[in-house]
gemmi code that builds the backbone of each chain (N, CA, C; Angstrom):
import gemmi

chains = {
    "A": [
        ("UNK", (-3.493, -6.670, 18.243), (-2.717, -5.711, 17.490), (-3.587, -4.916, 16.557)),
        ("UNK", (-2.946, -4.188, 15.817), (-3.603, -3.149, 14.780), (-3.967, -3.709, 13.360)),
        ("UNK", (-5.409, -3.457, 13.100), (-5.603, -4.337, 12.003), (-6.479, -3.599, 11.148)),
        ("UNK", (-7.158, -4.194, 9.787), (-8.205, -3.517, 9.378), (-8.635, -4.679, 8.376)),
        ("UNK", (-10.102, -4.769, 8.440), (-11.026, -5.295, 7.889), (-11.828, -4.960, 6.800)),
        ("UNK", (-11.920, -5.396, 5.603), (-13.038, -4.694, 4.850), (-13.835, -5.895, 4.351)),
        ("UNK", (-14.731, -5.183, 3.434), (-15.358, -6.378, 3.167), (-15.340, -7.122, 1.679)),
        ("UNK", (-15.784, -8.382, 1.678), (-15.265, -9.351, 0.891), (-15.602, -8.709, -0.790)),
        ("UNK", (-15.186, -9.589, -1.527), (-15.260, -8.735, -3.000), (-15.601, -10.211, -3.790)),
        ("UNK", (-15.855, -10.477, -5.182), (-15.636, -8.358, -5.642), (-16.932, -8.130, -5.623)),
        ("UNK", (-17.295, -6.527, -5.868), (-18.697, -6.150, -5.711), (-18.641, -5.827, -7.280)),
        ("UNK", (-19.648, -6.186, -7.739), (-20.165, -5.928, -9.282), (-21.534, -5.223, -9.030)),
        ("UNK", (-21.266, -4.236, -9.645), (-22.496, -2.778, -10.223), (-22.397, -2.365, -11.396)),
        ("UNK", (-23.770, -2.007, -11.572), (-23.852, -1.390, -12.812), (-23.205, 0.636, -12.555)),
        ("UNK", (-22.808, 0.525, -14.114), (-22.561, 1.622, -14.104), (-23.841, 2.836, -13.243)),
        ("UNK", (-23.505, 3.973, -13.062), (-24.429, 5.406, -11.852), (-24.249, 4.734, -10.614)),
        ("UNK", (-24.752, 3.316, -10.224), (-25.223, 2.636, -9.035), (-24.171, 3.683, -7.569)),
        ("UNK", (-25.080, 3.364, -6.393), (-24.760, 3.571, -5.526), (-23.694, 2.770, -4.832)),
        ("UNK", (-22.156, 3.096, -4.608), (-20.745, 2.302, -4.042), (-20.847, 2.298, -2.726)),
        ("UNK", (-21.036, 1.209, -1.534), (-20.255, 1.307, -0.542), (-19.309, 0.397, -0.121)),
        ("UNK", (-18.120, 0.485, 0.515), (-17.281, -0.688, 0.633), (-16.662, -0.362, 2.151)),
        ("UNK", (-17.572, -1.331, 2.642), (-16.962, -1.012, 4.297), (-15.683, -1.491, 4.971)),
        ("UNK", (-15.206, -0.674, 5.766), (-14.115, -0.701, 6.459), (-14.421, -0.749, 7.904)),
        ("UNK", (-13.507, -1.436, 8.264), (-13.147, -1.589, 10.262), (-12.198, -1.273, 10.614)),
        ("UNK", (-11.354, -0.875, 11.690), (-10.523, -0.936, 11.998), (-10.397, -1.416, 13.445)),
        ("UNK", (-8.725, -2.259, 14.097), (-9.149, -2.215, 15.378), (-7.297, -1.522, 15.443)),
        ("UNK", (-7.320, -0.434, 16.598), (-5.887, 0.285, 16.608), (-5.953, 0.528, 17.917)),
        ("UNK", (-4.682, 0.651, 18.270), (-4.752, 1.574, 19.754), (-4.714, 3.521, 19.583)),
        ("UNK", (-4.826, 3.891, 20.471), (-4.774, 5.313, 19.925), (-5.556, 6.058, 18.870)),
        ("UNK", (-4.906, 7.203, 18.242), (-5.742, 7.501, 17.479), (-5.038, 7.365, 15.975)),
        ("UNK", (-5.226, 6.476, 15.054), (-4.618, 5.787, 13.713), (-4.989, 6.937, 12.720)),
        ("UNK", (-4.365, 7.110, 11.820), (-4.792, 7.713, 10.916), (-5.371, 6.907, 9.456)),
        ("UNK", (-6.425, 7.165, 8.984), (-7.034, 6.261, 8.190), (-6.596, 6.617, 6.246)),
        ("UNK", (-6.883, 5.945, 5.585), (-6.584, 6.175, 4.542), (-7.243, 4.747, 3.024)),
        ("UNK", (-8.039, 5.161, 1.744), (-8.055, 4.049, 1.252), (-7.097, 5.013, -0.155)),
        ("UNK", (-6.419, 3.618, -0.834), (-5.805, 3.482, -1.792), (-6.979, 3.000, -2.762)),
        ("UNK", (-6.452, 3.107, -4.084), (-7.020, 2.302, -5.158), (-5.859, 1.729, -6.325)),
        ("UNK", (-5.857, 0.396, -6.687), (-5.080, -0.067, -7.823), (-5.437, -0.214, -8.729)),
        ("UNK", (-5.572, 0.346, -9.748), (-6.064, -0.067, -11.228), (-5.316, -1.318, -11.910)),
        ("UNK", (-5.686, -1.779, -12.540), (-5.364, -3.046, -13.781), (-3.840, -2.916, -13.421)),
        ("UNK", (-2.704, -3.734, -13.512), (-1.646, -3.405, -13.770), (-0.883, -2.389, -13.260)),
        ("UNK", (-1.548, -1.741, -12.572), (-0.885, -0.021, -11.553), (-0.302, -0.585, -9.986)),
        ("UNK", (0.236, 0.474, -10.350), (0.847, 0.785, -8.465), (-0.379, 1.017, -7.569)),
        ("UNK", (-0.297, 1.384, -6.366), (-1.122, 2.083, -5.709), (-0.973, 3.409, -5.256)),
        ("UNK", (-2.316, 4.013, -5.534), (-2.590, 5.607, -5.330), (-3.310, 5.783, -4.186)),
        ("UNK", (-3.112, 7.055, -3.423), (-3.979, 7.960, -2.558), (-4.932, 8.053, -2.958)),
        ("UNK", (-6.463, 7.734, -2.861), (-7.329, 8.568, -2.628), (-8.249, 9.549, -1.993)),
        ("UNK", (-8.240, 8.960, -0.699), (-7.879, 10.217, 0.478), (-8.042, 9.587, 1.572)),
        ("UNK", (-7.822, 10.545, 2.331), (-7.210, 10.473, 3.782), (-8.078, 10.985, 4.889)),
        ("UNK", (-8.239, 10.248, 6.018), (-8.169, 11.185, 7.297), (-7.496, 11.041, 8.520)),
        ("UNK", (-7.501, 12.350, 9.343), (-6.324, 12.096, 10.403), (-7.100, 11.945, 11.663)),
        ("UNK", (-8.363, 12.823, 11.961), (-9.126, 12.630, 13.183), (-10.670, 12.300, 13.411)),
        ("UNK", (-11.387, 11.903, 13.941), (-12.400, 11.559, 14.397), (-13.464, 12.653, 13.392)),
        ("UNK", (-14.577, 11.967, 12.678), (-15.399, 13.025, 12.524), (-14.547, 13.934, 10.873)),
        ("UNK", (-13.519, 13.747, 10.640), (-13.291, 13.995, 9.581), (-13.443, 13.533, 7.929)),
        ("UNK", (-13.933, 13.586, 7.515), (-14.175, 13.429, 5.995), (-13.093, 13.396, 4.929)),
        ("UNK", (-12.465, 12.367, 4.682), (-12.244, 12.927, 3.034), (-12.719, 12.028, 2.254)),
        ("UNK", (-11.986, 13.372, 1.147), (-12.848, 13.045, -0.123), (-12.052, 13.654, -1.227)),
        ("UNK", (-12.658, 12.803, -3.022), (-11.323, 13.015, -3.623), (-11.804, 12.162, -4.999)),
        ("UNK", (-12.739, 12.767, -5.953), (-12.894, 12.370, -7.342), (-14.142, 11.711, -6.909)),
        ("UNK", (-15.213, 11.929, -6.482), (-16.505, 12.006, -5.742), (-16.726, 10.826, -4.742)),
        ("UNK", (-15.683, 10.178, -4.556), (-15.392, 8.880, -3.700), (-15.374, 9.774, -1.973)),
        ("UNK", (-16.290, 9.477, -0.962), (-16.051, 10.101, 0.223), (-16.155, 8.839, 1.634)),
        ("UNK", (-15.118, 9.325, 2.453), (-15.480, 8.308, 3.540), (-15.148, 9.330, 5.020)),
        ("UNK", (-15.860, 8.717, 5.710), (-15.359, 9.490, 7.277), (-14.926, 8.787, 8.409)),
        ("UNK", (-14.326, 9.206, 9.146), (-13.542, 8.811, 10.008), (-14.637, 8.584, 11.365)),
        ("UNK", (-14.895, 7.418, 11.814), (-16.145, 7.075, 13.075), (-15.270, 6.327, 13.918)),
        ("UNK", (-15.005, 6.926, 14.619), (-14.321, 6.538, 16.132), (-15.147, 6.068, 16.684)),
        ("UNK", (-16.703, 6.098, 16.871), (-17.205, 5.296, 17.738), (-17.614, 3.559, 17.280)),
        ("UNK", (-17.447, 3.615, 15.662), (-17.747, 2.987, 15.244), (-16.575, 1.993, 14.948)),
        ("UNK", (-15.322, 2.561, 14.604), (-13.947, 2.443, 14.439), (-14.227, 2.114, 12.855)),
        ("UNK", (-14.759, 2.513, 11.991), (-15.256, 2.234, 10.394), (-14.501, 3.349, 9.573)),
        ("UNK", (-15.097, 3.263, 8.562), (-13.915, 4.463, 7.556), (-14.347, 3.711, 6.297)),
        ("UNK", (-15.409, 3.838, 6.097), (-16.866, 3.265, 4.839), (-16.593, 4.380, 3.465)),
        ("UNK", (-16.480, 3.594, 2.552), (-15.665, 4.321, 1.177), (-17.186, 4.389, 0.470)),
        ("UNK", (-17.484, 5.368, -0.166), (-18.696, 5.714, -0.839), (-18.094, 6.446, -2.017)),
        ("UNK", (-19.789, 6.371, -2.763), (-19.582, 7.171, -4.100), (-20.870, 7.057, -4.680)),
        ("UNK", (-21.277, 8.461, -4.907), (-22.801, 8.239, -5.544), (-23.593, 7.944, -6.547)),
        ("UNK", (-22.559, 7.764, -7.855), (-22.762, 7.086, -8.866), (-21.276, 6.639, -9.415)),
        ("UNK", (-21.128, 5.335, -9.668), (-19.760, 4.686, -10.024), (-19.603, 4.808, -11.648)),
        ("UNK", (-18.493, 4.676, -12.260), (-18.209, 4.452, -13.551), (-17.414, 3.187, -13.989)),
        ("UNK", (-17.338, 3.122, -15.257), (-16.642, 1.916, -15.646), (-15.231, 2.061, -15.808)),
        ("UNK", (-14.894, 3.675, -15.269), (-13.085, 3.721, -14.982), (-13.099, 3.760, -13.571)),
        ("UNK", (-13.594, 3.146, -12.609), (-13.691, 3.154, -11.590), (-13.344, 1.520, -10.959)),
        ("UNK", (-13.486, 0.899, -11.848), (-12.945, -0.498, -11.799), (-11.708, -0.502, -11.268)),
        ("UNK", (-11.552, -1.148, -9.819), (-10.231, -1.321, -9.584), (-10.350, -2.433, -8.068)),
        ("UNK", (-9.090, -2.330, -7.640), (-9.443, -3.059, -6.056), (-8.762, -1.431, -5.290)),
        ("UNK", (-9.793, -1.443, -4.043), (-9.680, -0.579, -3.201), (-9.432, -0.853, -2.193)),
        ("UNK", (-8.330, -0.543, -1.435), (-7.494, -0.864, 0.095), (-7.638, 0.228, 0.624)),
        ("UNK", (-8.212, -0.155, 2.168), (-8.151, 0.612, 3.277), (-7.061, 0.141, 4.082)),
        ("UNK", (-6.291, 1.360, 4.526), (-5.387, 1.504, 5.534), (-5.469, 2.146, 6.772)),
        ("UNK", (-4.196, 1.977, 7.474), (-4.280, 2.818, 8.326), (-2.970, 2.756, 9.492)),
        ("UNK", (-2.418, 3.858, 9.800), (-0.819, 3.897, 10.338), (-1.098, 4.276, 12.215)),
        ("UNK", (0.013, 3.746, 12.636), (-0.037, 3.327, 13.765), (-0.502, 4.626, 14.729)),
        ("UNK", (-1.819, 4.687, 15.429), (-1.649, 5.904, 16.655), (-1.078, 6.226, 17.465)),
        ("UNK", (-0.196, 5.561, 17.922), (0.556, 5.894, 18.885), (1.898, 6.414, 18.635)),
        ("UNK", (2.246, 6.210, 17.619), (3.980, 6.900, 17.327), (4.019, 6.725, 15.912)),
        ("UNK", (4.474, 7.439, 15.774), (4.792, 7.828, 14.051), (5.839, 7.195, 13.182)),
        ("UNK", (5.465, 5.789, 13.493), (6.420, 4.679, 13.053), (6.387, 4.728, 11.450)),
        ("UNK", (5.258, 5.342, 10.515), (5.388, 5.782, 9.074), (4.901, 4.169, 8.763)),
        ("UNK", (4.824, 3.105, 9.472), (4.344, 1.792, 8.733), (2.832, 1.797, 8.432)),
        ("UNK", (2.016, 1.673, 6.926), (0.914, 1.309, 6.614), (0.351, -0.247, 7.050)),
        ("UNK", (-1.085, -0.276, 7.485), (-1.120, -1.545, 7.866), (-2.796, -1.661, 6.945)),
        ("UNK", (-2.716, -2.565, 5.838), (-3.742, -2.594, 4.974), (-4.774, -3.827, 5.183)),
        ("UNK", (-5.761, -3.407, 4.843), (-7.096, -4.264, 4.655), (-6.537, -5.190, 3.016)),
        ("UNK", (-7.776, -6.749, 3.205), (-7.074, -7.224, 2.366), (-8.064, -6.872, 0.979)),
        ("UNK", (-8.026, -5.629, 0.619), (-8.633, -5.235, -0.848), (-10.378, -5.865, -1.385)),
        ("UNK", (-10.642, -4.620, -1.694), (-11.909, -5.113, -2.082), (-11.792, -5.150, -3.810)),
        ("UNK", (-11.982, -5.617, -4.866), (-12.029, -5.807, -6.047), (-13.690, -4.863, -6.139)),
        ("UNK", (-13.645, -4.025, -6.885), (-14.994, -3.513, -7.972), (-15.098, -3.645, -9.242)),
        ("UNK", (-15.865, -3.924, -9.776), (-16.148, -3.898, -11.175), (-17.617, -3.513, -11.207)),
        ("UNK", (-17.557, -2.243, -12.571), (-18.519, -1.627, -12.586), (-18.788, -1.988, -14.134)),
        ("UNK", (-19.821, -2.281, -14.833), (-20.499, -2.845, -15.252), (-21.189, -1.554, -16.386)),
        ("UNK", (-21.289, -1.283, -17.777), (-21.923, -0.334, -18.925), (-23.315, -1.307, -18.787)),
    ],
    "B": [
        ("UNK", (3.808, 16.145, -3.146), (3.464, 14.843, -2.941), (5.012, 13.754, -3.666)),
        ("UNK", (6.042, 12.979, -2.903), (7.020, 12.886, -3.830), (6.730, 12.195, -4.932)),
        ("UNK", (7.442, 11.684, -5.800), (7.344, 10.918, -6.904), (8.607, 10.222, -6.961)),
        ("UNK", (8.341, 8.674, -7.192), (9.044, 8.069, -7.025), (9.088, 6.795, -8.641)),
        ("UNK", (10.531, 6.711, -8.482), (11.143, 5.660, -9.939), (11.224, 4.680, -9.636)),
        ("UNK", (10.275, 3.560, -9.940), (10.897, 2.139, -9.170), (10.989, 1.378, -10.374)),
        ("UNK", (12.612, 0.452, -10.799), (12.745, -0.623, -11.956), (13.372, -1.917, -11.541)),
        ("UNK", (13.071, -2.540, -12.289), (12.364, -2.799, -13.329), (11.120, -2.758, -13.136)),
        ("UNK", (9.876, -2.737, -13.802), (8.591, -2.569, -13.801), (7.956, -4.118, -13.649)),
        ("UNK", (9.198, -4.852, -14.478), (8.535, -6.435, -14.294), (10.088, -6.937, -14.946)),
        ("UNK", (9.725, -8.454, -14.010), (10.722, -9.690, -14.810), (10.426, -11.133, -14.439)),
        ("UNK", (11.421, -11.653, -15.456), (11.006, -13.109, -15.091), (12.147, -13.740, -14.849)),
        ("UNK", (12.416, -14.284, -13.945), (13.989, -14.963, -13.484), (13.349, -16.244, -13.368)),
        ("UNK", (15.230, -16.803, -13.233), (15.357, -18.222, -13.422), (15.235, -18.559, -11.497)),
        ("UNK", (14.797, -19.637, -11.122), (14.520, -19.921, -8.943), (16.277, -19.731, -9.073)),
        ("UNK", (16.877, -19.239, -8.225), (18.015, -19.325, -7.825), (18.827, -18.516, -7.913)),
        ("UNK", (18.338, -17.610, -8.750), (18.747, -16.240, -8.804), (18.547, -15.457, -8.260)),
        ("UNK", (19.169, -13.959, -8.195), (18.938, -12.839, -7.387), (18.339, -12.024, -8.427)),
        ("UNK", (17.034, -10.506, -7.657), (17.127, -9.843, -8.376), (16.850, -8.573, -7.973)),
        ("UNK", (17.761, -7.508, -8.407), (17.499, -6.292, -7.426), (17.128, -4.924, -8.068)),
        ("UNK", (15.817, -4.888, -7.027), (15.096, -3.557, -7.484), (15.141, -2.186, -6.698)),
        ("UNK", (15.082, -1.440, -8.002), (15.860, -0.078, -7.350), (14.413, 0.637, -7.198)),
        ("UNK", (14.541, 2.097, -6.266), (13.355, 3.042, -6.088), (14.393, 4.363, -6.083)),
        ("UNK", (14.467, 4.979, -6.840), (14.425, 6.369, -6.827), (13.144, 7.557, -6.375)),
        ("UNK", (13.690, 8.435, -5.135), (12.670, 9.743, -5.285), (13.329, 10.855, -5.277)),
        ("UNK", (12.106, 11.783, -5.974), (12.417, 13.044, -6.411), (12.859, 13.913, -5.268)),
        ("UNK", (12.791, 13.641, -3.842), (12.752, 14.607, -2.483), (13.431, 13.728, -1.525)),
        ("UNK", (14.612, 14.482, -0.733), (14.960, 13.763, 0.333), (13.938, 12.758, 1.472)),
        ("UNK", (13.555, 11.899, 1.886), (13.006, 11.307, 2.802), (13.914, 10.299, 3.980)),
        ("UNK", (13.086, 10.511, 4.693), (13.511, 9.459, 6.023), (13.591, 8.688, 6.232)),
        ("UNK", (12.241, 7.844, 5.643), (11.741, 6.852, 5.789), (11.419, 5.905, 4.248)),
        ("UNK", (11.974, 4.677, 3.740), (11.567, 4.165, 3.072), (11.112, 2.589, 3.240)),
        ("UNK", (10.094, 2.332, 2.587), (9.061, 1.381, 3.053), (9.253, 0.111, 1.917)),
        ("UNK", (9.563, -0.921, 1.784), (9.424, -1.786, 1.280), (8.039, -2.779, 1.422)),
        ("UNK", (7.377, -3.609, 0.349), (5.979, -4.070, 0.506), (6.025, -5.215, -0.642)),
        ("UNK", (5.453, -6.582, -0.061), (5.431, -7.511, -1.384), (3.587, -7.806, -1.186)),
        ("UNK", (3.403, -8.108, -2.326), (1.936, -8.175, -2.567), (1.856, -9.358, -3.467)),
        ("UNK", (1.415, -10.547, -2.829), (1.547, -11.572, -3.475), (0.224, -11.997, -4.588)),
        ("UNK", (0.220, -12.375, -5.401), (-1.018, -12.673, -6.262), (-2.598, -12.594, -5.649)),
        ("UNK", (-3.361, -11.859, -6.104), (-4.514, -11.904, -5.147), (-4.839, -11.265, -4.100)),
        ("UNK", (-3.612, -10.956, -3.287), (-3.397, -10.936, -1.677), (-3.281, -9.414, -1.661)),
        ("UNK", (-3.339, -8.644, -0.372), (-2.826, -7.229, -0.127), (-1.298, -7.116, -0.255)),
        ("UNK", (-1.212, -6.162, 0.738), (0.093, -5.594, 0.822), (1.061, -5.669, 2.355)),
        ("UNK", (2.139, -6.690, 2.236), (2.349, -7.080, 3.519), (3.853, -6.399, 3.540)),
        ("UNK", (4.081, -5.586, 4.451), (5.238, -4.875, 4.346), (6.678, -5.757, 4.844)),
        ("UNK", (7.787, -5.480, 4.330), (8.488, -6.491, 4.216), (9.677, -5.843, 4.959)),
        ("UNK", (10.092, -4.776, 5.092), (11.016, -3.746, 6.085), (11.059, -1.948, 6.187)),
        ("UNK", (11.661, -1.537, 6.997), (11.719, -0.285, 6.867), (13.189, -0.576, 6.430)),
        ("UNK", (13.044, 0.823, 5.629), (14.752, 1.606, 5.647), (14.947, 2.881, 6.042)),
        ("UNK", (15.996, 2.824, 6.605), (16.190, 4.626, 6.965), (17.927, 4.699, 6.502)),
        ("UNK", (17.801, 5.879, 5.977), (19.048, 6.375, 5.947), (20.385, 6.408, 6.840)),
        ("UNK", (21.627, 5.593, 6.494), (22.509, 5.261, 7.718), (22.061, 4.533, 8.645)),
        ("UNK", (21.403, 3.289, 8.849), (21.174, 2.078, 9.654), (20.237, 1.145, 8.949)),
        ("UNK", (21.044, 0.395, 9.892), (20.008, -1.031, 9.069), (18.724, -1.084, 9.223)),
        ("UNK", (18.114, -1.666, 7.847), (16.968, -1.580, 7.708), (16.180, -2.450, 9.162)),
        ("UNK", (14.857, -2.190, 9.004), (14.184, -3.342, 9.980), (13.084, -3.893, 9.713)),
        ("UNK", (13.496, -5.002, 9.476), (12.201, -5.886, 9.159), (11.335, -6.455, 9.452)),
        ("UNK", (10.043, -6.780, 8.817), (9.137, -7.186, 9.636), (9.143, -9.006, 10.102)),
        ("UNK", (8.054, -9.322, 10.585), (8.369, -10.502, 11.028), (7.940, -11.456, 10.178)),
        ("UNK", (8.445, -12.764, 9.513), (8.419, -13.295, 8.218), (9.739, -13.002, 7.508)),
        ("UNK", (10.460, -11.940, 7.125), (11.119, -11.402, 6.668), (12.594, -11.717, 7.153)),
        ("UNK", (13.573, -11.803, 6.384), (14.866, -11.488, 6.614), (15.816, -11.415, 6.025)),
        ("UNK", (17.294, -10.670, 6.508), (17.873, -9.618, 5.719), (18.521, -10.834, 4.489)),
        ("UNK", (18.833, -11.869, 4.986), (19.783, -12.883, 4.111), (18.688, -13.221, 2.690)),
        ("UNK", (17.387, -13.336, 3.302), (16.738, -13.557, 1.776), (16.291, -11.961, 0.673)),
        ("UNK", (16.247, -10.927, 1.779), (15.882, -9.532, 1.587), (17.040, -8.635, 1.703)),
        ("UNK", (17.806, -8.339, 1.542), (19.028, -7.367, 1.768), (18.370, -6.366, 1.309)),
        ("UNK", (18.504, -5.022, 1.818), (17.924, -4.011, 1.641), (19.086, -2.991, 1.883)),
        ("UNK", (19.884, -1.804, 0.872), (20.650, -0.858, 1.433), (19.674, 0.766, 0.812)),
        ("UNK", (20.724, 1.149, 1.174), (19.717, 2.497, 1.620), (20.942, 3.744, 1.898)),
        ("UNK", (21.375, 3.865, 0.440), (22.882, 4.405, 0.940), (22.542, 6.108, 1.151)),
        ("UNK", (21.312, 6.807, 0.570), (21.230, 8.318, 0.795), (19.734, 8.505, 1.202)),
        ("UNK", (19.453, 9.683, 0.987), (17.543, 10.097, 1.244), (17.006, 9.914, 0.289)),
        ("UNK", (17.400, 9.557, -0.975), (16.598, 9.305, -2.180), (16.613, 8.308, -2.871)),
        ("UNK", (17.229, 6.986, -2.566), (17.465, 5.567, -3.407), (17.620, 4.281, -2.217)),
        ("UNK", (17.082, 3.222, -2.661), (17.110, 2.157, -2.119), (17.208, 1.140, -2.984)),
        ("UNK", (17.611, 0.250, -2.773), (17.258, -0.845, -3.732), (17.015, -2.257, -2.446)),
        ("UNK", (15.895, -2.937, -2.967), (15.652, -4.517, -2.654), (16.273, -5.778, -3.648)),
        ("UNK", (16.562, -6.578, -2.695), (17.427, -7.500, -3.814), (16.485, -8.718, -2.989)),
        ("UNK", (15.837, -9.415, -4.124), (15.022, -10.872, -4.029), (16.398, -12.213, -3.857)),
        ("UNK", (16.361, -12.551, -2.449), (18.020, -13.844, -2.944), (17.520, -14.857, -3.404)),
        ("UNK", (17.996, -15.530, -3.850), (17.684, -17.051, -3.763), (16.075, -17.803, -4.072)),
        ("UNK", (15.744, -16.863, -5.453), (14.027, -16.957, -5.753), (13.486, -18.449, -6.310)),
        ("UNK", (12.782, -18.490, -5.496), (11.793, -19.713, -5.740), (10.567, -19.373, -6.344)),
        ("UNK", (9.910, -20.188, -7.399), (7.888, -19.694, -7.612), (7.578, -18.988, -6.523)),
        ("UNK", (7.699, -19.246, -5.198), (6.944, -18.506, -3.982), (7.320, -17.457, -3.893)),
        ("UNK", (8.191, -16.456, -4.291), (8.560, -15.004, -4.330), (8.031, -14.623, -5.352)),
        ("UNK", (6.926, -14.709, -6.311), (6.473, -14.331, -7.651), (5.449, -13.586, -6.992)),
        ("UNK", (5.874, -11.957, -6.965), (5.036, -11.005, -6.161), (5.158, -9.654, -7.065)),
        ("UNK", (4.192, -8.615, -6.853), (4.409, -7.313, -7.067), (5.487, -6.856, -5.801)),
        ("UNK", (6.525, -6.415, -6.003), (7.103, -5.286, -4.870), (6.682, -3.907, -5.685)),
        ("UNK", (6.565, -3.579, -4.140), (6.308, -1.992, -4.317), (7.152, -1.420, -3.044)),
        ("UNK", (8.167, 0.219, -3.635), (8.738, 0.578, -2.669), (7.577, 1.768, -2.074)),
        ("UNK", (8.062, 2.199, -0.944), (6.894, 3.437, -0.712), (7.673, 4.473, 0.035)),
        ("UNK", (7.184, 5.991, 0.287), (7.638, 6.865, 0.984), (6.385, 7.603, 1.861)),
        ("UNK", (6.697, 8.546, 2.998), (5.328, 9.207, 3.514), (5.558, 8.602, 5.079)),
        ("UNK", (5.019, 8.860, 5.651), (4.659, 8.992, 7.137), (5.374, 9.695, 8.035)),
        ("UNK", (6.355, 11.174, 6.834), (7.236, 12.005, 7.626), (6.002, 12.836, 8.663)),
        ("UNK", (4.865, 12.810, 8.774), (4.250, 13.656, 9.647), (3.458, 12.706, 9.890)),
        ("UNK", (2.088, 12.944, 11.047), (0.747, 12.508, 11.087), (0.050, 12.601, 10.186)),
        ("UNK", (-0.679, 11.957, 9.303), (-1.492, 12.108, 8.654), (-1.276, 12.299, 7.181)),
        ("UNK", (0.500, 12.270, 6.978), (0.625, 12.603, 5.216), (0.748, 11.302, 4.417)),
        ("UNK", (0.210, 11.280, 3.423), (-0.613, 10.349, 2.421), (0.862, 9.573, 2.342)),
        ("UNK", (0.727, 8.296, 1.880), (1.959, 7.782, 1.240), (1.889, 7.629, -0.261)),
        ("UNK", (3.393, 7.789, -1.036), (3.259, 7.353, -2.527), (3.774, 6.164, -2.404)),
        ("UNK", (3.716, 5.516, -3.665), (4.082, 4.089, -4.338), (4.477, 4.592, -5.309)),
        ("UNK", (5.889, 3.199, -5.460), (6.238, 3.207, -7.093), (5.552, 2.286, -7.365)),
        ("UNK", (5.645, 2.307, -8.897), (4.432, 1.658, -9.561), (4.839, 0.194, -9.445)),
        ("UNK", (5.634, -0.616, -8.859), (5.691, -1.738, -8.552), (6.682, -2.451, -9.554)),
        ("UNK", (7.100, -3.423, -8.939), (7.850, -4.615, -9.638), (7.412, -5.907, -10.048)),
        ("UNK", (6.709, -6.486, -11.027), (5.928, -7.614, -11.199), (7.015, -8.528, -11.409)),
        ("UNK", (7.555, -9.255, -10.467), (8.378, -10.853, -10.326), (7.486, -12.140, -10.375)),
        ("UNK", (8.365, -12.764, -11.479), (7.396, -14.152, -11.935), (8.712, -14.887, -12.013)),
        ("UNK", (8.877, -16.054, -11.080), (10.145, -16.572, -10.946), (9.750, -18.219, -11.718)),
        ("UNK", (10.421, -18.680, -12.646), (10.369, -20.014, -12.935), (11.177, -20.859, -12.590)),
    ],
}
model = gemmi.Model(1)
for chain_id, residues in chains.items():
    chain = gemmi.Chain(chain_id)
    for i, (resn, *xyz) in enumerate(residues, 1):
        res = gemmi.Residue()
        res.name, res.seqid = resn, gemmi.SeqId(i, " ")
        for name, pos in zip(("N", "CA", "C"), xyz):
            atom = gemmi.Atom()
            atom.name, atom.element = name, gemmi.Element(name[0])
            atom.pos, atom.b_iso = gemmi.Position(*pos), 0.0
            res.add_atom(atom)
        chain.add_residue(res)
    model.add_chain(chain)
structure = gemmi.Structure()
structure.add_model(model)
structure.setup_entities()
């Protein structure tokens, strides 16, 4: 079935440091990808999205792309801050029919470090 | 992007009680998403709702411990039955997947701590 993988947490950095937090996915079709972020006590937010192969987003200098060959969707950022602390979930909704159900990775925790 | 009201924000009930949380949004939708997120853990979705039919739930889930109505395009409410410590979860309601590719929102969640 349709799943997604990331990797284990939490990652502790110092504040500027270089962020990556990898993602997998395994889907049929073509899924549309997506990571969230939760702050302290918050709901969860969008941070961005993609819909096809080879696409990029990006969204408060956090960027990831969409690798179909790879089936990945790797969350970056080129220098982190200490409001950047949060756990970050990768998603991703079904390719084949537009069933609207999210199917999430189980969160990576960051803490970024002054 | 809609925006959505979800309350209570948090509570603490007595095991054996019910407790039911509402989601208001600002924009008609189709589709509303229910999600419990247990301590630690992600986000494991718990049913769909759609407007005029019964909700459908996922597997784990069911309607006698989860009742879910869904009386227009803009309100739902989840009702927790019969809570034990083991239902002491964030719910979060959600909206979005009216197209390919459009982002979903969250309400800011329900923090349940059942004693």
């Amino acid at each position: 079935g349709n799943s997604v993988t990331q990797m284990e947490g939490p990652v502790t950095l110092s504040e500027e440091a270089f962020l990556t937090i990898n993602c997998t996915y395994t889907a049929t079709g073509y899924p549309s990808l997506f990571w969230y972020v939760q702050y302290p006590g918050e709901g969860l937010q969008l941070l961005l999205k993609a819909t096809k192969a080879d696409d990029k987003g990006s969204n408060k200098g956090f960027e990831a792309t969409y690798r179909k060959e790879t089936t990945s969707f790797h969350l970056e950022k080129g220098s982190v801050q200490v409001s950047d602390s949060a756990v970050y979930f990768c998603a991703l909704t079904h390719g084949s029919s537009n069933t609207g159900k999210l199917i999430f990775g189980q969160g990576t925790t960051l803490q970024v470090k002054p | 992007s809609a925006v959505i009201s979800q309350k209570p924000s948090r509570d603490i009930c007595q095991r054996g009680t019910s407790l039911t949380i509402q989601c208001q949004v600002d924009s008609q939708v189709t589709m509303m998403f229910w999600y419990r997120q247990q301590p630690g853990q992600s986000l494991t979705l718990i049913a769909t709702a759609n407007q005029g039919s019964e909700a459908t739930y996922e597997s784990g889930f069911v309607i006698d411990k989860f009742p879910i109505s869904r009386p227009n395009l803009t309100f739902s409410t989840l009702t927790v039955s019969n809570m034990s410590p083991e239902d002491s979860s964030i719910y979060l309601c959600s909206v979005g997947g009216e197209q390919r590719g459009y982002g979903y929102t969250f309400g800011s969640g329900t923090r349940l701590t059942v004693v």
